[in-house]
C-alpha positions in Angstrom: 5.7 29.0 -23.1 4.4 25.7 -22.7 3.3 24.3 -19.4 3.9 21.2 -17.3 2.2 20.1 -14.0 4.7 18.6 -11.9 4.2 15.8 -9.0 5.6 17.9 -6.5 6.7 16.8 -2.9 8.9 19.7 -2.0 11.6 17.1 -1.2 15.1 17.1 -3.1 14.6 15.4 -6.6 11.1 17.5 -7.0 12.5 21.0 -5.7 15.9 20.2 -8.0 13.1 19.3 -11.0 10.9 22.2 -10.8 14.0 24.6 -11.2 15.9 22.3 -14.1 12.6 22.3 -16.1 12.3 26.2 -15.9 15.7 26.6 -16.7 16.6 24.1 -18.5 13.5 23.1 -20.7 11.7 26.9 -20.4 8.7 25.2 -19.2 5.9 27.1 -17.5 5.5 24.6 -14.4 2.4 23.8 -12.4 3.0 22.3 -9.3 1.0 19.6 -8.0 0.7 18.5 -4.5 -1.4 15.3 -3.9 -2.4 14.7 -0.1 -2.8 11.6 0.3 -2.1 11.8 3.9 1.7 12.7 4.4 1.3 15.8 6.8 2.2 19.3 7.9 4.1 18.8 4.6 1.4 19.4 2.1 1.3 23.2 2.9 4.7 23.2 3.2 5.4 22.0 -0.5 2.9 24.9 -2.0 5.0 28.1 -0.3 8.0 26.2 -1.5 7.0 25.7 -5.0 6.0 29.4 -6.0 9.2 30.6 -3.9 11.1 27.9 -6.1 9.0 29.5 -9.5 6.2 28.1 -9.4 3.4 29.9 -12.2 1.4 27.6 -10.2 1.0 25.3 -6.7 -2.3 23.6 -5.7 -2.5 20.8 -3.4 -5.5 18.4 -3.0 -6.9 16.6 -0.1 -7.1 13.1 -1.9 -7.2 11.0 1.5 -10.9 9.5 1.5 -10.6 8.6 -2.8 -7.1 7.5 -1.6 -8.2 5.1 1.1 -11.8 3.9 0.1 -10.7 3.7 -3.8 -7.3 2.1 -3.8 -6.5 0.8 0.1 -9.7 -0.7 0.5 -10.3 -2.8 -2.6 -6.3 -3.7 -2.2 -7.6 -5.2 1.4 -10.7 -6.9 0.4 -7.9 -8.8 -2.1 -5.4 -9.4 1.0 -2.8 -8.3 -1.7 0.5 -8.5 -0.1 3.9 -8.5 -2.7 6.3 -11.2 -2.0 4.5 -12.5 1.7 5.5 -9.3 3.2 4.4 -6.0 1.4 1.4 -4.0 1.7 2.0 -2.1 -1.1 1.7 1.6 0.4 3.9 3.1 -2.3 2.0 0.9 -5.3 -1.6 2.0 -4.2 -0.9 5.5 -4.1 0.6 6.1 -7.6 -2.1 5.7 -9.5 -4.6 8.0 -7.2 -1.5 10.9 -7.5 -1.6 10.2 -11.1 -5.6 10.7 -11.9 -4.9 13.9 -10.0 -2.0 14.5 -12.5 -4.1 13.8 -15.3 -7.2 16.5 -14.3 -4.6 19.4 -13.5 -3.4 18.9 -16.6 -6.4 19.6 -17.8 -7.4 22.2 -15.9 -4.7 24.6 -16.3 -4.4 23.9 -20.0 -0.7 22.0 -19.4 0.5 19.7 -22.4 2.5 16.9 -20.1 3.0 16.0 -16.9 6.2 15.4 -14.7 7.4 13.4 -12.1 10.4 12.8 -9.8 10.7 8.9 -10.6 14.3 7.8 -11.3 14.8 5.6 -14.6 15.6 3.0 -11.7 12.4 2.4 -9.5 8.7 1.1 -9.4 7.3 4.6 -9.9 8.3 5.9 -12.9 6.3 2.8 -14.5 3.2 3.4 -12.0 2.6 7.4 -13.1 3.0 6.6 -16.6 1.1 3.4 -16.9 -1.7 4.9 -14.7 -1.4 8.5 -17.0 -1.6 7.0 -20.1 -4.3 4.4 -19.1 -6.2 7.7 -18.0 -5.0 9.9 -21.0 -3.5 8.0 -24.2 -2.0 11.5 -25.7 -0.9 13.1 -22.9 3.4 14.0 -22.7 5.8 12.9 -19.7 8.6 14.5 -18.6 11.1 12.3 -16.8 13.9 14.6 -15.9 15.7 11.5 -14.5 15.7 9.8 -17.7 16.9 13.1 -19.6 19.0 15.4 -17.8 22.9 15.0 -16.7 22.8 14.5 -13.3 23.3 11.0 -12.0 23.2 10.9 -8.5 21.7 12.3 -5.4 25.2 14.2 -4.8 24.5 16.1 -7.9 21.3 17.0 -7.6 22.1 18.3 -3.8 25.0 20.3 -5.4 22.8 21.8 -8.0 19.9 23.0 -5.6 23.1 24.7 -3.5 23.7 26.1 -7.0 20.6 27.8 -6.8 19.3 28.4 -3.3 17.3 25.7 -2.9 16.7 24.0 0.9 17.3 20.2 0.8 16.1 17.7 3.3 18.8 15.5 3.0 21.0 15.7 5.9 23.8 13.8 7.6 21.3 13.0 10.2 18.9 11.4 7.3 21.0 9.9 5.2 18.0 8.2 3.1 14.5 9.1 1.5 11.0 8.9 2.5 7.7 8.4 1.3 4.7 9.0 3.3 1.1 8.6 2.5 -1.6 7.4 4.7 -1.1 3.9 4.5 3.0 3.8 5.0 6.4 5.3 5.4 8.8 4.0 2.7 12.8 4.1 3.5 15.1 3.7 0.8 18.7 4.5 -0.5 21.8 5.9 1.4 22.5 3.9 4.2 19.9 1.5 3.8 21.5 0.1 0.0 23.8 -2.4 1.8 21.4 -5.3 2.9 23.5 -6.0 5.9 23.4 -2.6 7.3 20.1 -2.2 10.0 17.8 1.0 10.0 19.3 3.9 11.7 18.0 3.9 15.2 15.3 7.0 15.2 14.5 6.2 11.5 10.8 5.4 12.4 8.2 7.6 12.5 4.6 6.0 12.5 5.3 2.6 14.9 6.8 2.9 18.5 10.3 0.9 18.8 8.5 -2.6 20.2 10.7 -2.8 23.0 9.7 0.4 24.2 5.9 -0.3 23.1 3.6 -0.6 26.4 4.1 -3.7 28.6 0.4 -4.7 28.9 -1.5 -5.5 25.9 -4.7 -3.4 23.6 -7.2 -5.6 22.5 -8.8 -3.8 19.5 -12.5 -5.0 17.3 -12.5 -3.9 13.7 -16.2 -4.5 12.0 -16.4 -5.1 8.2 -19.2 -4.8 5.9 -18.7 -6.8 2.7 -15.3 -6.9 3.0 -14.4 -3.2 4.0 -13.1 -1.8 7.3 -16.0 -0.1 8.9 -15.9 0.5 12.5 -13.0 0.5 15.0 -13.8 -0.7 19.0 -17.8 0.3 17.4 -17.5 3.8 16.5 -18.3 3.9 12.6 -15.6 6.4 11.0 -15.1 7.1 7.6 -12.2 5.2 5.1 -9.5 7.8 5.8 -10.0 8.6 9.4 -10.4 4.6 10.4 -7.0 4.3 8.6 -5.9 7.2 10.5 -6.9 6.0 13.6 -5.9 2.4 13.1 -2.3 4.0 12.6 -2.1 5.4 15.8 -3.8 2.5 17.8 -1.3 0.0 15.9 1.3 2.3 16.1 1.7 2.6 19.5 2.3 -1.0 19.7 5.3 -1.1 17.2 2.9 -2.7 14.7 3.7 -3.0 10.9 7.6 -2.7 10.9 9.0 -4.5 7.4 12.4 -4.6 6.3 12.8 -6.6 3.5 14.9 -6.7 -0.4 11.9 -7.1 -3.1 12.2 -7.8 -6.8 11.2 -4.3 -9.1 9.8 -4.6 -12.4 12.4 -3.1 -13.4 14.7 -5.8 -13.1 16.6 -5.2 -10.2 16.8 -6.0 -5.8 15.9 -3.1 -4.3 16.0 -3.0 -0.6 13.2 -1.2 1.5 12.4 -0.5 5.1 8.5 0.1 5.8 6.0 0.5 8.6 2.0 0.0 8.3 0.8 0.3 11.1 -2.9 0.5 10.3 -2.8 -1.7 7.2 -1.6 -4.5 9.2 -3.8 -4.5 11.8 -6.6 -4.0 8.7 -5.0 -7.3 7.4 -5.4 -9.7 10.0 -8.9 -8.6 11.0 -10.5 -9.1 7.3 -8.8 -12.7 6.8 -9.9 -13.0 10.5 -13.6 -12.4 9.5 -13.0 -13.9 6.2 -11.8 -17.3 8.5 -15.9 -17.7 9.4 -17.6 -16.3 6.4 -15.8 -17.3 3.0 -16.0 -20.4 1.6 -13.2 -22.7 1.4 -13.0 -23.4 -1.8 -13.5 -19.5 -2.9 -11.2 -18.7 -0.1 -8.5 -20.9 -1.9 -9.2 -19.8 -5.2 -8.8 -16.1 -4.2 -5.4 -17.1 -2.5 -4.5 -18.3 -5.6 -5.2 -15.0 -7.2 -3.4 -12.9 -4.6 -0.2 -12.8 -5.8 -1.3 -11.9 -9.3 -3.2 -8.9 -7.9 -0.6 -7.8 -6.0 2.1 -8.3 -8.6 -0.3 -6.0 -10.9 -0.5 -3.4 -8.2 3.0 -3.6 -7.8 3.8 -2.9 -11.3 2.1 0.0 -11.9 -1.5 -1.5 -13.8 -4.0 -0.4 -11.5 -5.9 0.8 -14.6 -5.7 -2.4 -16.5 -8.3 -4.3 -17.9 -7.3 -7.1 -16.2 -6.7 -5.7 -12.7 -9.9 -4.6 -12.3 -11.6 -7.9 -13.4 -10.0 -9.5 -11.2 -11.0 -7.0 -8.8 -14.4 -8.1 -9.5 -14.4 -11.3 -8.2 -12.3 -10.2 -5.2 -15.3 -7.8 -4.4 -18.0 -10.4 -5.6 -16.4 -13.2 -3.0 -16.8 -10.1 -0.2 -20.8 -10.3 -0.2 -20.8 -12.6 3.1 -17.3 -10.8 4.4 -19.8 -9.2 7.6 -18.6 -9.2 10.9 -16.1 -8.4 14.0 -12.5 -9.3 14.8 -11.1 -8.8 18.1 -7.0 -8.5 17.8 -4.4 -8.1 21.1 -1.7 -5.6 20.6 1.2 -6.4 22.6 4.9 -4.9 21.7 4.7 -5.4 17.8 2.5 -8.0 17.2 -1.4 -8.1 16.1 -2.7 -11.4 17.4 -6.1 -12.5 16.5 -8.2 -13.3 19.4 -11.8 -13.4 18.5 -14.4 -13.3 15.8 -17.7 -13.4 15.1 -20.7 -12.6 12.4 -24.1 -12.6 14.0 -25.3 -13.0 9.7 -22.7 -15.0 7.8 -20.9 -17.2 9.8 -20.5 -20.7 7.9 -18.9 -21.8 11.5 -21.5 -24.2 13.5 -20.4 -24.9 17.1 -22.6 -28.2 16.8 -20.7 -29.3 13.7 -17.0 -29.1 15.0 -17.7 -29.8 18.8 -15.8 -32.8 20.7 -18.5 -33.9 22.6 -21.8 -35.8 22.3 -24.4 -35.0 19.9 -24.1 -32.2 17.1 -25.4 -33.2 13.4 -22.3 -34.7 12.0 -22.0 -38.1 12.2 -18.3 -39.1 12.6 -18.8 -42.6 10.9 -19.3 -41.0 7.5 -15.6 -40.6 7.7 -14.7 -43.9 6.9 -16.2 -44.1 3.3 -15.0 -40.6 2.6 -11.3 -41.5 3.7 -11.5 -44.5 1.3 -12.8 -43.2 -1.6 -9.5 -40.6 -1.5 -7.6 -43.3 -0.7 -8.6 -45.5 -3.9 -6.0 -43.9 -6.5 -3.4 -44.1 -4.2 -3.7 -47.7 -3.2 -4.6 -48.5 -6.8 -0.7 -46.5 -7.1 0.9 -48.7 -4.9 -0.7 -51.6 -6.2 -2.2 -53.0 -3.4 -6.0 -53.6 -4.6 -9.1 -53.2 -2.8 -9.3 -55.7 -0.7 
């Protein structure tokens, strides 16, 4: 029989897939269970897939590679997707799928599978990312193959054969957890108009209920990268851990927003990152006193491209990572401390500082007497960018 490793969650569309490819497609399946920081349901998932029929069920701890490989670098860019998303879903496909990739290859498996519907973002990130990785390697995309066209079916067919589901009145909608975010998506939230389900949150307190005096918080950064929370050094994945819960507790991160899928289509989304946003404000806030204007620009420029690459599945691309390249390149002077208040949802820069690489000079930009600059230089540098647009209006130089 041949053998398939599956991306395996042990929610409805992988449970319903693991069963259809054994009885369907007589597949010997391999279930794979990446933890990149989703939870208690990681060991969960492994019991599930061999009682589902399993030959096979590993899960591994990807959380550090996840966050120092693929979060970091994506905040050292300030990528954000159309102003407001911090791409949790994007960053972690392509980690999931070079963990595809090597149990493929480990348990001698001849394609891979995933629960991606011929809809979304994702199908395109674990392909892209598996091909980029391994040109000859076989995908199976039960959601581009079998009958079943709904989430209706695919509850009635797991009744069909004894499988739990966690989709429940209560839940009307999926999620997606990884260490970074909590994505909410389809049932109730497909109408625009319609709110998030009160209770629907699980990472950020409501920030009504959040606590009525404020946290300030410092983050330090070494070249760019998250380092140290309030001084204690950590490492990538428990700093992001920790920033979720500090953030969190303030109702920090919430998005709910419709973004464009490479796919063609609006596709509405409710998210919460906690951590990442705090992680956001303090690097630009760092960045603010350490990057050069003029590179600080040019990487704002950039941004969007990054992120729209990221987004679209090409994390592996040739020219992702060169742009990545100059993103960590700019980064070498990116040293120092930002100080952020919490207070009931928002992160509010308050502070920073680099004892190494600040360009700001205090006797440069003061109001008052002395300091180096002299303020009549002004005048000739106001009226040589002024010359075109006189010239324009045809007013001469006199």
């Amino acid at each position: 029989m041949s053998r398939v490793v599956l991306a395996y969650s042990g929610g409805l569309d992988t449970s319903v897939i693991l069963k259809w490819l054994i009885e369907e497609r007589g597949y010997e399946v391999v279930c794979y269970t990446a933890d990149v920081g989703q939870g208690e349901e990681v060991e969960e998932a492994v019991a599930k897939a061999y009682a589902t029929g399993a030959v096979e069920a590993i899960a591994e701890d990807l959380r550090e590679e996840f966050a120092e490989h693929y979060v970091w670098p994506a905040i050292r860019a300030n990528a954000v997707y159309e102003n407001y998303y911090l791409l949790g879903t994007s960053l972690a496909r392509p980690v999931i799928a070079k963990g595809l990739v090597r149990a493929a290859e480990t348990f001698g498996a001849e394609a891979i599978s995933h629960g991606a519907t011929g809809k979304g973002n994702d199908q395109v990130r674990f392909e892209l990312s598996a091909y980029a990785l391994k040109p000859d390697i076989r995908v199976v995309a039960p959601w581009r193959e079998w009958s079943m066209r709904g989430r209706a079916d695919l509850v009635a067919y797991a009744d069909k054969h004894g499988i739990p589901v966690p989709v429940t009145a209560e839940k009307p909608y999926s999620t997606d957890a990884n260490l970074l975010h909590i994505s909410y998506e389809g049932g109730v939230l497909e109408d625009p108009w319609v709110g998030p389900p009160a209770g629907i949150f699980n990472m950020t307190t409501d920030p009504e209920d959040a606590p009525d005096e404020p946290q300030e918080v410092v983050v330090s950064f070494e070249r760019g990268s998250p380092v140290a929370v309030d001084g204690v050094e950590m490492s990538p994945a428990r700093l992001l851990a920790h920033s979720n819960k500090v953030a969190g507790a303030h109702g920090i991160g919430r998005v709910d927003l419709v973004e464009n899928r490479f796919v063609g289509m609006k596709n509405r989304g409710v998210y919460e990152t906690p951590g990442g946003t705090l992680l956001h404000h303090a690097h630009r806030a760092v960045e603010s006193i350490t990057l050069d204007r003029e590179l600080a620009h040019l990487r704002d420029e950039l941004m969007p491209r990054y992120a729209e690459m990221v987004y679209y599945g090409f994390w592996f691309s040739p020219e992702r990572e060169a742009v990545q390249k100059f993103m960590d390149d700019i980064q070498s002077r990116v040293t120092g401390e930002a100080r952020l208040r919490l207070y009931k949802g928002r992160a509010m820069v308050v502070g920073r500082r680099s004892d190494s690489h600040t360009l700001y000079d205090e006797e440069t930009v003061t109001f008052e007497a002395g300091g180096t600059y002299d303020q009549a230089d002004a005048t000739g540098f106001i009226r040589l960018n002024a010359l075109r647009l006189r010239m324009q209006a045809g007013g001469g130089l006199g």
